[in-house]
C-alpha positions as MATLAB code, in Angstrom:
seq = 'XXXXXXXXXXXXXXXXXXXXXXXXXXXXXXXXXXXXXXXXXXXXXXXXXXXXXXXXXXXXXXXX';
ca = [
     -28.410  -35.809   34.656;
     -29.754  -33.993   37.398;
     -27.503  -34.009   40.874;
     -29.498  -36.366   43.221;
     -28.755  -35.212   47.092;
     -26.315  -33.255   48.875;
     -22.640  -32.638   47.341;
     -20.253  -34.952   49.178;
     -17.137  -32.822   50.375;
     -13.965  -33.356   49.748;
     -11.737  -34.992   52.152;
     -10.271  -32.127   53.991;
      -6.608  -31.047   53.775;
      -4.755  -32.367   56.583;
      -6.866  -35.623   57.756;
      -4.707  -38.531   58.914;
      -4.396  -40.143   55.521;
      -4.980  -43.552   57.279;
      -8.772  -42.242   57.620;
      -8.292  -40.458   54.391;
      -7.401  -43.954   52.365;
     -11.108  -44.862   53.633;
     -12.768  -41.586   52.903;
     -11.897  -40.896   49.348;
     -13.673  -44.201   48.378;
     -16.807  -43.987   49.910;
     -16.982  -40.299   48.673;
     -16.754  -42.188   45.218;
     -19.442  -44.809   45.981;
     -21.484  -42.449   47.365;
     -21.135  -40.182   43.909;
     -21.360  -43.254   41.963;
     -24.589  -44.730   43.358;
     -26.044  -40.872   43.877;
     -25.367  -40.350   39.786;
     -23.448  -37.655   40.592;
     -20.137  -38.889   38.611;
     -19.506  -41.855   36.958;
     -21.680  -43.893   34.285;
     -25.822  -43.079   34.772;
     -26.068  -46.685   34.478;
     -24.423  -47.414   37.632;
     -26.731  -45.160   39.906;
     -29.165  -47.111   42.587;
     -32.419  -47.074   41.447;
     -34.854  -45.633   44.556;
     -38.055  -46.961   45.804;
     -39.277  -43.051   44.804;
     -37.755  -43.806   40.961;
     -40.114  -46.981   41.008;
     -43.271  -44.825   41.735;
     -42.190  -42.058   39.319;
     -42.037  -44.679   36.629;
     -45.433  -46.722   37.681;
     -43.617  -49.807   38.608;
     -44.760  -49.030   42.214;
     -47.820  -47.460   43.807;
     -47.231  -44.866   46.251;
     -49.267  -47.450   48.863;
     -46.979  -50.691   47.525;
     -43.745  -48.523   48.495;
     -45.554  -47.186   51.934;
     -45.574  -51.370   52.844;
     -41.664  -51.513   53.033;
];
């Protein structure tokens, strides 16, 4: 699979590991949900996946 978005960086070295208990999570979610790591099936499907497959028209997904 195909990276989807920007790399997520690491936590840096030397971060107050009270912030860095909350970053390293989120970095996963973020992976997670982006398909970047993890299980495919666990990605977020986006309104622009919807259109790609035809389950959405490019007007339906311009609505909101």
């Amino acid at each position: 699979m195909a990276t989807r978005g920007p790399v997520v960086p690491e936590v840096p070295f030397g971060v107050d590991e009270r912030v860095a208990v909350v970053l390293r999570p989120l970095k996963e979610a973020v992976e997670v949900a982006g398909g970047m790591r993890g299980d495919g099936l666990d990605r977020y499907v986006r309104i622009r996946d919807l259109v790609r497959w035809g389950l959405l028209t490019q007007e339906e997904a311009e609505q909101g």
